[in-house]
PDB file of N, CA, C and O in Angstrom, chain B, residues numbered from 101:
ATOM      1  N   UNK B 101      55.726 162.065 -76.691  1.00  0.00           N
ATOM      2  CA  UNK B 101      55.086 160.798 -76.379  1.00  0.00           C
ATOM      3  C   UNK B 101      55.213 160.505 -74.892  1.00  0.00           C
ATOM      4  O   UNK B 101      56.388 160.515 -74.524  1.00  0.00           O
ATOM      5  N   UNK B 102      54.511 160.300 -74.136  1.00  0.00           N
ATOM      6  CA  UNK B 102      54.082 159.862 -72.593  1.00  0.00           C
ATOM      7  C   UNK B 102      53.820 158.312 -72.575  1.00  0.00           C
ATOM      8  O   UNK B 102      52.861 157.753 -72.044  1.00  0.00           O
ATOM      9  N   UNK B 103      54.869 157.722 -73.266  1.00  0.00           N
ATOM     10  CA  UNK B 103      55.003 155.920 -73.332  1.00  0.00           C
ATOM     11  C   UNK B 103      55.273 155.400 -72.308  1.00  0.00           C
ATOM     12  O   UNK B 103      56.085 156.073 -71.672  1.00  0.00           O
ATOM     13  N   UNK B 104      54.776 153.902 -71.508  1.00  0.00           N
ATOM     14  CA  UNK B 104      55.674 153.609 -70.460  1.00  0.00           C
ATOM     15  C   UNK B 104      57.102 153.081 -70.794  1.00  0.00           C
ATOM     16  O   UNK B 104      57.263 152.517 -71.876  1.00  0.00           O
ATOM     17  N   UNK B 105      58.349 153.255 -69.770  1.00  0.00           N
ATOM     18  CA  UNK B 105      59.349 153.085 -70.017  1.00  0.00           C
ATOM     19  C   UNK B 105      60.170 151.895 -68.802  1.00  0.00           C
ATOM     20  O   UNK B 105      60.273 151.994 -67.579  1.00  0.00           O
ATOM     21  N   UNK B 106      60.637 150.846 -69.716  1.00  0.00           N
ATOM     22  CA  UNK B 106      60.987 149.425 -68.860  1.00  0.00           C
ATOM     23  C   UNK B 106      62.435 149.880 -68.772  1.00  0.00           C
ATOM     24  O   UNK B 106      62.972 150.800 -69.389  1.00  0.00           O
ATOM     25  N   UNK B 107      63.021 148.944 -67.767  1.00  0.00           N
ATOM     26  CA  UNK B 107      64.521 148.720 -67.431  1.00  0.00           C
ATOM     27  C   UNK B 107      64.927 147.252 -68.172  1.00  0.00           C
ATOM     28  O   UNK B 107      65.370 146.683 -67.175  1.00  0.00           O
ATOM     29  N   UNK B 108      65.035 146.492 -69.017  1.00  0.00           N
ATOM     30  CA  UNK B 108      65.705 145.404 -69.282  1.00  0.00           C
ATOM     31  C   UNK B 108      67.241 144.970 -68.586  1.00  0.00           C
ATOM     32  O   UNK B 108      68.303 145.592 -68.619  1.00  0.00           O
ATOM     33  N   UNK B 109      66.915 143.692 -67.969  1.00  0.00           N
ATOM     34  CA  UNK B 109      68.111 143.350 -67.282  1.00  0.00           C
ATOM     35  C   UNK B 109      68.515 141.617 -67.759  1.00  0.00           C
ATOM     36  O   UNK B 109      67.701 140.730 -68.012  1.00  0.00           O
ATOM     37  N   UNK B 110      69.888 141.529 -67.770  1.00  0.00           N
ATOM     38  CA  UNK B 110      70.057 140.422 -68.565  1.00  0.00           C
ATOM     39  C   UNK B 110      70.440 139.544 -67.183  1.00  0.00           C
ATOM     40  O   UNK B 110      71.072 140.107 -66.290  1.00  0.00           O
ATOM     41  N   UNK B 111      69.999 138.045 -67.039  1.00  0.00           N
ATOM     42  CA  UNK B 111      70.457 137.150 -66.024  1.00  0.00           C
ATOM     43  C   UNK B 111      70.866 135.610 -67.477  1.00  0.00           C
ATOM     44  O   UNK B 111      70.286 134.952 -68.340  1.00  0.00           O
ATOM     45  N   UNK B 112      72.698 135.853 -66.641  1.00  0.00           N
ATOM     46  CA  UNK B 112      73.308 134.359 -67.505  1.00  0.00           C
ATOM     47  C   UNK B 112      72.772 133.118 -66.648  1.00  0.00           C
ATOM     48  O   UNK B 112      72.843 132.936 -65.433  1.00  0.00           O
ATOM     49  N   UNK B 113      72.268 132.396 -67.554  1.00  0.00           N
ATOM     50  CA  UNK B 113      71.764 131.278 -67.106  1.00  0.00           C
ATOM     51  C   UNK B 113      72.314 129.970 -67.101  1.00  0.00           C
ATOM     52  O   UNK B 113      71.997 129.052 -66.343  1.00  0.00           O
ATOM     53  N   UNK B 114      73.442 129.953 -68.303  1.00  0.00           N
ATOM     54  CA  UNK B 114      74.729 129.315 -68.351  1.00  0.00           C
ATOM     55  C   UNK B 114      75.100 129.617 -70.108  1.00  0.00           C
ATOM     56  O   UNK B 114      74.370 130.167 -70.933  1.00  0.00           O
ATOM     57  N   UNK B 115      76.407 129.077 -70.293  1.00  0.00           N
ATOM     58  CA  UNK B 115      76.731 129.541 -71.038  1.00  0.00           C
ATOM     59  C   UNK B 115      76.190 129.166 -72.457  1.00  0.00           C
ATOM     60  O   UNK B 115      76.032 128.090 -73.033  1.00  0.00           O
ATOM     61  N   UNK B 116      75.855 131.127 -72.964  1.00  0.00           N
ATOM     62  CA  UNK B 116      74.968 130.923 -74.719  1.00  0.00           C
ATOM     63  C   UNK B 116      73.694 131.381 -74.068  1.00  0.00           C
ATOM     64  O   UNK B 116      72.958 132.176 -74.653  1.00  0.00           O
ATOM     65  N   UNK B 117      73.403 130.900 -72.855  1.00  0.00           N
ATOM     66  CA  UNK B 117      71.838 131.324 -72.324  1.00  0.00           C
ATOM     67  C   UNK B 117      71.494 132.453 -71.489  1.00  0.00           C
ATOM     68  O   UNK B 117      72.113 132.750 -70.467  1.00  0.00           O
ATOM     69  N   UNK B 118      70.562 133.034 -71.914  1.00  0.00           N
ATOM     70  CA  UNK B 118      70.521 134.380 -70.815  1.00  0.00           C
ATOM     71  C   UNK B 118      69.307 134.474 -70.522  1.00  0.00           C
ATOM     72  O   UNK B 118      68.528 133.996 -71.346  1.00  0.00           O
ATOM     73  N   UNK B 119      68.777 135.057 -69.378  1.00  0.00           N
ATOM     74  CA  UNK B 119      66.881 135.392 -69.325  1.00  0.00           C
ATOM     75  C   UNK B 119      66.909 137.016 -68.891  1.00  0.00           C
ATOM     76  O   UNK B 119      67.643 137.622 -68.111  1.00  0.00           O
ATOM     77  N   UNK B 120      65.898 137.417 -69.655  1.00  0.00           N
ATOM     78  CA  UNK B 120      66.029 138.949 -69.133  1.00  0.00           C
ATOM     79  C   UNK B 120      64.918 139.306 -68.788  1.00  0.00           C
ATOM     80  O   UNK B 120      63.904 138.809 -69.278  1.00  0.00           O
ATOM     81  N   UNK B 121      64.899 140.255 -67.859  1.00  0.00           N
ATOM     82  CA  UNK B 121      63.979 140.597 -66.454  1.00  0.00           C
ATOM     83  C   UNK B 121      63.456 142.107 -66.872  1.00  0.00           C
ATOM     84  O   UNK B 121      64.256 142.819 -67.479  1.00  0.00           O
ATOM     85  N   UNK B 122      62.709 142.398 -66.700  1.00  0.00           N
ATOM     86  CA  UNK B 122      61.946 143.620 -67.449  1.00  0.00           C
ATOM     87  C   UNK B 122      61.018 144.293 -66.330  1.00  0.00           C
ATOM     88  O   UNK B 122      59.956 143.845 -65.898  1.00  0.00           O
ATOM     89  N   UNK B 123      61.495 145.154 -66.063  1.00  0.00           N
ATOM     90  CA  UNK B 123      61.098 146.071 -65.109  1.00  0.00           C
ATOM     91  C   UNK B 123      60.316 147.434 -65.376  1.00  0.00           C
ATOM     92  O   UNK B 123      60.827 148.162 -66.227  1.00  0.00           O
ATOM     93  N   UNK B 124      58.842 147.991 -64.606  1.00  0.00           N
ATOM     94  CA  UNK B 124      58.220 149.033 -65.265  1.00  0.00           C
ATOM     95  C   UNK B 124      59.225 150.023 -64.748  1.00  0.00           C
ATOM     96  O   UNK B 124      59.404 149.855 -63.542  1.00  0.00           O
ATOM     97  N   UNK B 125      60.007 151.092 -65.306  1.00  0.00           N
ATOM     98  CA  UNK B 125      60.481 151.885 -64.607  1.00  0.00           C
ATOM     99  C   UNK B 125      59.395 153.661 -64.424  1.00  0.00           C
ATOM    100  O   UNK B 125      59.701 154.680 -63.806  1.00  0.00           O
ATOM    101  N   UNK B 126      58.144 153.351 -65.250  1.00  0.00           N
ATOM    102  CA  UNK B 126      56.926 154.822 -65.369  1.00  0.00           C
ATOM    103  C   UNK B 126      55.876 154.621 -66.187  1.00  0.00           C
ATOM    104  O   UNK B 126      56.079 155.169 -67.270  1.00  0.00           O
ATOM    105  N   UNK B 127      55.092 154.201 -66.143  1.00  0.00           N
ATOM    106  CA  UNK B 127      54.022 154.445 -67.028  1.00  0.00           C
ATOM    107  C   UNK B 127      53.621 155.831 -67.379  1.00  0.00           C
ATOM    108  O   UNK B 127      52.843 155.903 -68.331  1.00  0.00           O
ATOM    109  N   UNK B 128      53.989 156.977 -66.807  1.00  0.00           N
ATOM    110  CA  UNK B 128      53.764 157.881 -66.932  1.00  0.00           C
ATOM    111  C   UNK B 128      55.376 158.917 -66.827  1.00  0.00           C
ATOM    112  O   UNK B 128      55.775 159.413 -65.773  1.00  0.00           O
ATOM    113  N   UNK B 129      55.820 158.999 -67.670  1.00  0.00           N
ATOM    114  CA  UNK B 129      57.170 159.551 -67.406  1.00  0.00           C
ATOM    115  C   UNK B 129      56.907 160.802 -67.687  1.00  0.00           C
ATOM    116  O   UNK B 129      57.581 161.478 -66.910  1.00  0.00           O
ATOM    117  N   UNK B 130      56.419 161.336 -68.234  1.00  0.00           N
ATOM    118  CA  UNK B 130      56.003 163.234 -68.031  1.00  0.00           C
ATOM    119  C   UNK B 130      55.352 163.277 -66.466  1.00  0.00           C
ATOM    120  O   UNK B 130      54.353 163.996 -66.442  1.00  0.00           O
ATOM    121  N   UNK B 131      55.461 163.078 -66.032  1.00  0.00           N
ATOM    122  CA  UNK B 131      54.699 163.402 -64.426  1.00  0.00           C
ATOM    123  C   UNK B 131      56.278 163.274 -63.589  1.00  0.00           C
ATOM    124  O   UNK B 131      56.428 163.881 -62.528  1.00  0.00           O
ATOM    125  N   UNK B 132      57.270 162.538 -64.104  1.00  0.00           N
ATOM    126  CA  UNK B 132      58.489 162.647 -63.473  1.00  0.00           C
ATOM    127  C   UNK B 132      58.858 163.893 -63.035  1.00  0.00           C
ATOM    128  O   UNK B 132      58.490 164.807 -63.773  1.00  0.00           O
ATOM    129  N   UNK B 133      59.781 164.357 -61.569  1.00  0.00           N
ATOM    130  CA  UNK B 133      60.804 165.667 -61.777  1.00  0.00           C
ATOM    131  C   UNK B 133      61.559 165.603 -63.052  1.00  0.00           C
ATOM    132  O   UNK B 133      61.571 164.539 -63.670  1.00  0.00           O
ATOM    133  N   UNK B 134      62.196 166.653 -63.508  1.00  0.00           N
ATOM    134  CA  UNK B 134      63.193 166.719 -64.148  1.00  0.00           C
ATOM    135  C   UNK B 134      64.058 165.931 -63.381  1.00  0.00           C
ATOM    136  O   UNK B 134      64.208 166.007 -62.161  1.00  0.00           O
ATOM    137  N   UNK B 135      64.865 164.837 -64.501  1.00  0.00           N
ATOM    138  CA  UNK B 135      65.937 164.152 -64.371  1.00  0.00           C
ATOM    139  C   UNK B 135      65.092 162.855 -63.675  1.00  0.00           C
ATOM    140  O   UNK B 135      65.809 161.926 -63.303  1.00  0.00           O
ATOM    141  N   UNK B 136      64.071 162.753 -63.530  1.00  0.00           N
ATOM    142  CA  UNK B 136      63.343 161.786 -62.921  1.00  0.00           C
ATOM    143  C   UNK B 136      64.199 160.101 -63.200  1.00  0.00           C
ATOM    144  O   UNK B 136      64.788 159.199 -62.606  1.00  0.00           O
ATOM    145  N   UNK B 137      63.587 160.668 -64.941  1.00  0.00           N
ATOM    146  CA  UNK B 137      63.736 159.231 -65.359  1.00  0.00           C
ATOM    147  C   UNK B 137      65.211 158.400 -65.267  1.00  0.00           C
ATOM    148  O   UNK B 137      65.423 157.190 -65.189  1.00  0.00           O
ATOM    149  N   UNK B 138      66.049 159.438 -65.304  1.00  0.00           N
ATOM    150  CA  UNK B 138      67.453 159.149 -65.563  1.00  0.00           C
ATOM    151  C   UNK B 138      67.842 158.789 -64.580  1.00  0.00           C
ATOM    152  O   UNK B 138      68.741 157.962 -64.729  1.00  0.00           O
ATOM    153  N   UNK B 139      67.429 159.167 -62.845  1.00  0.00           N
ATOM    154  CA  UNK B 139      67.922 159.073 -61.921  1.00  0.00           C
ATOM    155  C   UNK B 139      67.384 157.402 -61.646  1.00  0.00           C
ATOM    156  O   UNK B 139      68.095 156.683 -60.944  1.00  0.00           O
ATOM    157  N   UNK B 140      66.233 156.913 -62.180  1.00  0.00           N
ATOM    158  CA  UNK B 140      65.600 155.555 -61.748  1.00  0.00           C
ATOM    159  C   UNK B 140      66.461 154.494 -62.259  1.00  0.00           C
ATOM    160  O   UNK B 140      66.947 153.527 -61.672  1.00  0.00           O
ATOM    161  N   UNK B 141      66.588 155.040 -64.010  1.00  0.00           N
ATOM    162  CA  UNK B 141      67.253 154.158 -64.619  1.00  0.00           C
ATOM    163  C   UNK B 141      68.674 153.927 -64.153  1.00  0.00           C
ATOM    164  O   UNK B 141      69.040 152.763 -63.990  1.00  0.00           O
ATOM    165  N   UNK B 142      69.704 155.160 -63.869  1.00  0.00           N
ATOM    166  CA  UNK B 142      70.723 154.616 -63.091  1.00  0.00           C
ATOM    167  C   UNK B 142      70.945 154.038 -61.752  1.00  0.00           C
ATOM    168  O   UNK B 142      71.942 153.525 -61.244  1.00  0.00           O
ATOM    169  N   UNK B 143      69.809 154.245 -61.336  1.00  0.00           N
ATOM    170  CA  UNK B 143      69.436 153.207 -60.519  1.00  0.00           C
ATOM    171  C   UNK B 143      69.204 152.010 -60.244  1.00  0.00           C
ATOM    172  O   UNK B 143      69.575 151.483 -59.194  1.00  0.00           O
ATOM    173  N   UNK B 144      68.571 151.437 -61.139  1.00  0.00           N
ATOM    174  CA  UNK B 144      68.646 149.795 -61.902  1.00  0.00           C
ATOM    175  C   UNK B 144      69.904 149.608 -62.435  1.00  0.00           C
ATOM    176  O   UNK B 144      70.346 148.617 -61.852  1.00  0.00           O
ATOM    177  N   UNK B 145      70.706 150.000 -63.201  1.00  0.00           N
ATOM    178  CA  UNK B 145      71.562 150.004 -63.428  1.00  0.00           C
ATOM    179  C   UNK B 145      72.582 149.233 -62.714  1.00  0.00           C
ATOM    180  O   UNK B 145      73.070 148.122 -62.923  1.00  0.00           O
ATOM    181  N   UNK B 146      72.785 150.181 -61.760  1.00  0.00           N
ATOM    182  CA  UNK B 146      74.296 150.042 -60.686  1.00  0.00           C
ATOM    183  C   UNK B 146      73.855 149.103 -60.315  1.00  0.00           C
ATOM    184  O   UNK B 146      74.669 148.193 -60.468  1.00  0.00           O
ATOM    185  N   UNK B 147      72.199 148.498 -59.510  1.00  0.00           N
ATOM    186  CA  UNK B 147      72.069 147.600 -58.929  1.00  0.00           C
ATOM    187  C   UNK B 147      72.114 146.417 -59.499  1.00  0.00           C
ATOM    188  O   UNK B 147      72.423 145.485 -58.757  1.00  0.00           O
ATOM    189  N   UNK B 148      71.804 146.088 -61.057  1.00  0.00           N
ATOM    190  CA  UNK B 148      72.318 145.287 -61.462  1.00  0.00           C
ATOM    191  C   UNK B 148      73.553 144.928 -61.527  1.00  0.00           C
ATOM    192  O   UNK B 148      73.941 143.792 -61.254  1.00  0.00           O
ATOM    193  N   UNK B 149      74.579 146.255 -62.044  1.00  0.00           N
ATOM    194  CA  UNK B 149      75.831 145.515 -62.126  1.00  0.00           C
ATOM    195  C   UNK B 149      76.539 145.117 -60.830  1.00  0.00           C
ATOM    196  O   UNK B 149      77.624 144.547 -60.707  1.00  0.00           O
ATOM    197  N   UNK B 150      75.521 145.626 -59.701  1.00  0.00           N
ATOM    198  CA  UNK B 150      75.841 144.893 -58.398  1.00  0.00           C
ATOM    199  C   UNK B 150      76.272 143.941 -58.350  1.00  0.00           C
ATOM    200  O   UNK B 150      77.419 143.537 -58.161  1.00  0.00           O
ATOM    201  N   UNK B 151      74.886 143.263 -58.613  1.00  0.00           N
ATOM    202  CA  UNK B 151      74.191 142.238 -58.643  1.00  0.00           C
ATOM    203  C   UNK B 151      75.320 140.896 -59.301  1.00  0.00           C
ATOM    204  O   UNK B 151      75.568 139.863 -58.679  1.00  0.00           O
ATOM    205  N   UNK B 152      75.640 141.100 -60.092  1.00  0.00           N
ATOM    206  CA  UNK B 152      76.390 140.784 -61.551  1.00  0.00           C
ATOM    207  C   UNK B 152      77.127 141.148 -62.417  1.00  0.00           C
ATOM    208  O   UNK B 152      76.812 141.241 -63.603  1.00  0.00           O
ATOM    209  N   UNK B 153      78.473 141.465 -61.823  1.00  0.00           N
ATOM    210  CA  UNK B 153      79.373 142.389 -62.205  1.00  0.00           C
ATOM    211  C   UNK B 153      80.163 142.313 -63.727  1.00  0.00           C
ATOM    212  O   UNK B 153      80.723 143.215 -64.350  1.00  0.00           O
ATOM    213  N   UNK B 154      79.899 140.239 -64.216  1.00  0.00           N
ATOM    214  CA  UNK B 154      81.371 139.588 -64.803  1.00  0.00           C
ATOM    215  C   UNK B 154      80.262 140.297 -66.220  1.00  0.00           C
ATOM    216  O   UNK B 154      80.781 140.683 -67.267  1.00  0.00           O
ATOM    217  N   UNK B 155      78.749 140.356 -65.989  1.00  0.00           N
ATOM    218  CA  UNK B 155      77.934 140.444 -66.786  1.00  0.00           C
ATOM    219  C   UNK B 155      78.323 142.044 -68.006  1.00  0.00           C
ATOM    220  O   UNK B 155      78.447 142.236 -69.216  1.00  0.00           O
ATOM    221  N   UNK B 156      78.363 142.597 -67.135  1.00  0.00           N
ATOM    222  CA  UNK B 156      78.817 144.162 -67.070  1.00  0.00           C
ATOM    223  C   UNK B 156      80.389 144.722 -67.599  1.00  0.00           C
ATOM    224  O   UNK B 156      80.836 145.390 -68.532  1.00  0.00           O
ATOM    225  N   UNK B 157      80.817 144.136 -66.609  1.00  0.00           N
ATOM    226  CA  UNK B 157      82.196 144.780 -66.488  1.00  0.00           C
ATOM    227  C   UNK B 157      83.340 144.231 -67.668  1.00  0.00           C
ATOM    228  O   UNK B 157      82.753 143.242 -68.108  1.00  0.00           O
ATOM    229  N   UNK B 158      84.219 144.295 -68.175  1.00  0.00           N
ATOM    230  CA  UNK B 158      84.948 143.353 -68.974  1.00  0.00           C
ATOM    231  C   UNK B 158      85.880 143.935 -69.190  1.00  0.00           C
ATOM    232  O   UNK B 158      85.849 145.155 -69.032  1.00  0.00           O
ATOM    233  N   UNK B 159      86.727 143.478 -69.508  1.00  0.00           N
ATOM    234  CA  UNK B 159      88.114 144.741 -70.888  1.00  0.00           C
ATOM    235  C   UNK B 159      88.856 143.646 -71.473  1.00  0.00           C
ATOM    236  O   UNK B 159      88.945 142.462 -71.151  1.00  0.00           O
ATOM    237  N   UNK B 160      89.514 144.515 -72.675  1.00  0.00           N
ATOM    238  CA  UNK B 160      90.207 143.669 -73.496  1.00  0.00           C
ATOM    239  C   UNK B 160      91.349 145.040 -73.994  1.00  0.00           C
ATOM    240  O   UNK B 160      91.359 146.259 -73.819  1.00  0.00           O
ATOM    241  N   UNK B 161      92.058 144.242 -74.550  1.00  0.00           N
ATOM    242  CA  UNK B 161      92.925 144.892 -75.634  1.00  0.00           C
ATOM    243  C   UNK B 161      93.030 145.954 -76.098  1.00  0.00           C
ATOM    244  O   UNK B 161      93.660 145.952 -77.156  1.00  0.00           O
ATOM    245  N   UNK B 162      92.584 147.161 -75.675  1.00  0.00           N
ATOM    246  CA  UNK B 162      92.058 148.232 -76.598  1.00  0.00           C
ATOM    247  C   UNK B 162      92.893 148.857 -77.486  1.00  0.00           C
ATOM    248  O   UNK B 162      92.583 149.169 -78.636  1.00  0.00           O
ATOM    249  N   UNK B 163      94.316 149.103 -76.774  1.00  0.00           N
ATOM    250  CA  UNK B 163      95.172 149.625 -77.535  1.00  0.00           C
ATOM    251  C   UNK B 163      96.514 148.481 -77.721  1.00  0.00           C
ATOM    252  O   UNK B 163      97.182 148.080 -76.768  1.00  0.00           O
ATOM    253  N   UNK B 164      96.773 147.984 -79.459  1.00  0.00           N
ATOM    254  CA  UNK B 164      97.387 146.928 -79.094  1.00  0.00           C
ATOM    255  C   UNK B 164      98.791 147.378 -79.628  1.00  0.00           C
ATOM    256  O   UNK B 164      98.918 147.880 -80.745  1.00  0.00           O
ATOM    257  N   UNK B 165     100.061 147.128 -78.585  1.00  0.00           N
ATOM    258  CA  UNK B 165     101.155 147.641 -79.156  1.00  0.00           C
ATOM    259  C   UNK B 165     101.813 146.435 -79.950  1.00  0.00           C
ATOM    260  O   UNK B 165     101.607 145.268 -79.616  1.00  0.00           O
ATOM    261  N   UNK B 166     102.536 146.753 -80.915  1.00  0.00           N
ATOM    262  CA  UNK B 166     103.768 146.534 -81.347  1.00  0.00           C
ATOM    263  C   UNK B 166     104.737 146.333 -80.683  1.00  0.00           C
ATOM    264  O   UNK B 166     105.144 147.059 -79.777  1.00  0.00           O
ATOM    265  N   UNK B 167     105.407 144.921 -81.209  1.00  0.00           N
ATOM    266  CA  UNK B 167     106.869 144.376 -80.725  1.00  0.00           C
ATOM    267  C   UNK B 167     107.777 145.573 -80.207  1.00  0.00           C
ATOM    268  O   UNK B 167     108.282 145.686 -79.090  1.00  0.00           O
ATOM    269  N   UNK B 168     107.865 146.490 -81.357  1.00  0.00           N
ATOM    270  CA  UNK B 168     108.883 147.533 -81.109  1.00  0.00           C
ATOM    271  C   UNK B 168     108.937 148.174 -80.379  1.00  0.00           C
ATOM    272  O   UNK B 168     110.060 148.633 -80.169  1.00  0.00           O
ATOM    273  N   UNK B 169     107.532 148.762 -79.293  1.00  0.00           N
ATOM    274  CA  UNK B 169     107.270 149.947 -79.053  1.00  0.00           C
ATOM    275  C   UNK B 169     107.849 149.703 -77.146  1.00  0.00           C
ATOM    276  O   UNK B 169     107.799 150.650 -76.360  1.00  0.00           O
TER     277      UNK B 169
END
C-alpha cells in the first residue's frame, strides 16, 4: 500500500485536555530512500519531545522493592 503517512503530536492544553497536531510526513512513501520514512518520523519525534519533554518523558516505580531487601 503507497498510503499517505501523518506524524500525530499531542499539545497539553491544561489538565484532562490535549490538542493534537497532525503532520503530512509522505503522501507518497514508496518514492522514499530506504529508511526514508523512519528517518522523518524520528525526526518529529525528538523535536517534539523537544519541544515538550514532561509530555514524553516520565518514570515511575518499575521495580518495587520490599521492606527486607
Amino acid at each position: 500500500m503507497n498510503q499517505a503517512v501523518v506524524f500525530m503530536c499531542p499539545e497539553k492544553i491544561r489538565r484532562g485536555y490535549y490538542q493534537v497536531h497532525i503532520t503530512l510526513l509522505s503522501e507518497n512513501p514508496s518514492s522514499l530512500p530506504q529508511h526514508g520514512l523512519t528517518e522523518l518520523h524520528v525526526k518529529m519525534l525528538e523535536q517534539a519531545i523537544r519541544r515538550e519533554p514532561s509530555l514524553w518523558l516520565w518514570s515511575h516505580r518499575r521495580w518495587k522493592y520490599s521492606k527486607n531487601t
